[in-house]
N, C-alpha and C positions, 0 to 999 in steps of 0.2 A: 253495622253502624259505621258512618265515616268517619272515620278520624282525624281529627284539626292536623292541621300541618306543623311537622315536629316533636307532636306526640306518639311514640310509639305505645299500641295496644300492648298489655304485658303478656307474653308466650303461655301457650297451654301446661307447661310444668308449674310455672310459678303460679297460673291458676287454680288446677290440680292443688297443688302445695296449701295456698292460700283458703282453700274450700275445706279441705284437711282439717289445717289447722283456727278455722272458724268454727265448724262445728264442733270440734275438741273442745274448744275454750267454753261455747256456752253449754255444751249438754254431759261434758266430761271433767271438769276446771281440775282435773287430779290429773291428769294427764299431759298439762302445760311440763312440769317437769322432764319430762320426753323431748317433746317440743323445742323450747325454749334455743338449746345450742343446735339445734340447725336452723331456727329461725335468727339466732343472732348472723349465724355464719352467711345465711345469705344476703340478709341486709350490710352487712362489713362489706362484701362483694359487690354488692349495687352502688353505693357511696358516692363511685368516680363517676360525675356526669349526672346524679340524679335530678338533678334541677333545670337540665338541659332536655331530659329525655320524659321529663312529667310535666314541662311548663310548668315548674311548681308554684312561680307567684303570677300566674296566666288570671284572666279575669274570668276565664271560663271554672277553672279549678279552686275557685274563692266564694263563686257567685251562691254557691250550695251554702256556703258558710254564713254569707250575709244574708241570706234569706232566714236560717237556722236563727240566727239571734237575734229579730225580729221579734224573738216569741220569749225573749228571754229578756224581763221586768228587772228595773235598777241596775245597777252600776256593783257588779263584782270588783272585792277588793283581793281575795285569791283566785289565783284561773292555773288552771296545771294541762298543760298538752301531752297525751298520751301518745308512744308514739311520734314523739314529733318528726324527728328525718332529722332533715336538714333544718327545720324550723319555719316551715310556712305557716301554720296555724297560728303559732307561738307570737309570730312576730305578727301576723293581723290582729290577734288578740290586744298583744299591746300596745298596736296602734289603736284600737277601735277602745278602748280603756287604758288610757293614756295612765289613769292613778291607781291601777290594778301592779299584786304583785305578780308577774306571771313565770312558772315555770317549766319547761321541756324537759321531759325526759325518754328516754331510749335504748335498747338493748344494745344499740350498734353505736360502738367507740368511734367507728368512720364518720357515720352519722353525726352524733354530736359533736367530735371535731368541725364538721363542716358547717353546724349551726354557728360554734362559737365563733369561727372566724368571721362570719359574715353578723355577727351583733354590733360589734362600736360603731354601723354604721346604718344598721336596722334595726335595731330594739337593745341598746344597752341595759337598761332595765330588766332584760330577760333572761332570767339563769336556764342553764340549761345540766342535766347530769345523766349520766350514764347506770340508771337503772331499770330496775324489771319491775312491772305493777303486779306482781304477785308475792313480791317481798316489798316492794315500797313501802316505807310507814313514815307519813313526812311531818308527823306530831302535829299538825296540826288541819282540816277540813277544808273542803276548798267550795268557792259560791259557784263555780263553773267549771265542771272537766269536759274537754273536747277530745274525743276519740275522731278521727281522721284517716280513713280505711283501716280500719284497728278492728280485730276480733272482742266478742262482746263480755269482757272479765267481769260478768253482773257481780259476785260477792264483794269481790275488788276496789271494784270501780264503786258500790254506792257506797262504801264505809267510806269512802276520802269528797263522801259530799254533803255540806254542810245543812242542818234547815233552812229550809227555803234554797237553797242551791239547783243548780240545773245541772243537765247531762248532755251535753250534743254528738250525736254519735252521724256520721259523712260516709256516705260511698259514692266517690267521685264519678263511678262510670253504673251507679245502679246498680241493677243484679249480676251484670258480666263484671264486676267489680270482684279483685281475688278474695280479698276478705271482707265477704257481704253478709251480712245478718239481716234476714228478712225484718221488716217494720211488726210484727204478728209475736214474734221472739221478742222480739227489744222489748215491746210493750208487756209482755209476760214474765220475763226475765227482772225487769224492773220493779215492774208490780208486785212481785214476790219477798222485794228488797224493801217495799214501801215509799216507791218511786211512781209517780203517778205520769201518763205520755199527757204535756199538750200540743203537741205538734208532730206530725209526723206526713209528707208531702214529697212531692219531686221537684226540680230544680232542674232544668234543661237533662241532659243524660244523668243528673246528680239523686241521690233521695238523702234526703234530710229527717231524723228522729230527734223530737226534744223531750225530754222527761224531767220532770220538775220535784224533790222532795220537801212536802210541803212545809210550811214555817213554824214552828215549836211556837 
């Protein structure tokens, strides 16, 4: 596949790595504890320049997202970015829900440093924190979690989603995406949670999964 100019494709290790640690998460989820410190450590390491070398607010790397919530009915007043990096989702989110409270979080302290710097000027409103969704417990349920090339934490991820809440789960390059969870998992993974898919499609090299739990 060609790759846009300025994006570098990510190297066979971090693929490698990323395929690893996907299928861990959804068919192992005891296993994240293994995981976890050398998935921080390499995200710490990626930090300097990620935004330069992902195009990460690129309209190619967004356009999977705006198609994603499309499918997603009313106006969330919590939205939590899983995952977030440097905060690309985070900050589209609360631009596209301006009255949303939304917040970022992350394994990588580089990471979220580099969120927070760039908020007073991109999304004040957006907290962002330095945690792991395997311990995360934020009291309270959120109407929309966006996973964004993020392995698929189903037990996880559908307790922190409210009734009637949504799921969006992005793999920005498709199946050569490092942490890709086939659409066939999402939808089963979910559905076991009591997550039901209503969308699940492609987006130029992107694939998009939306899963919905329904409303109490």
């Amino acid at each position: 596949m060609t790759q846009p100019a300025g994006r570098k494709p990510p190297g066979p290790l971090l693929k490698t790595f990323g395929r690893v640690t996907t299928r861990a998460a959804a068919h192992a989820p005891w296993t994240w504890r293994l995981m976890r410190g050398p998935v921080r450590r390499v995200f710490e390491s990626l930090a300097g320049g990620w935004d330069e070398r992902t195009r990460a607010d690129s309209e190619e790397r967004l356009a999977p997202l705006t198609a994603a919530l499309e499918h997603v009915q009313g106006e969330p007043a919590r939205v939590l970015d899983i995952g977030t990096g440097t905060g690309t989702g985070a900050f589209f989110l609360s631009s596209r829900y301006p009255g949303a409270a939304v917040v970022g979080i992350d394994l990588a302290e580089a990471m979220i440093e580099n969120a927070r710097a760039k908020a007073p000027e991109r999304g004040p409103s957006v907290r962002f924190e330095v945690a792991d969704i395997d311990s995360y417990r934020p009291g309270q349920p959120f109407d929309l979690v966006l996973m964004l090339n993020m392995p698929a934490f189903f037990e996880r991820v559908a307790a922190l989603v409210a009734p009637g809440g949504y799921v969006v789960t992005i793999a920005s390059r498709g199946p050569t995406t490092p942490f890709y969870t086939p659409s066939s998992t999402l939808e089963r993974g979910f559905a076991k949670r009591g997550l039901r898919t209503v969308a699940a499609a492609a987006s130029g090299p992107a694939t998009y999964h939306v899963a919905q739990r329904p409303p109490a």
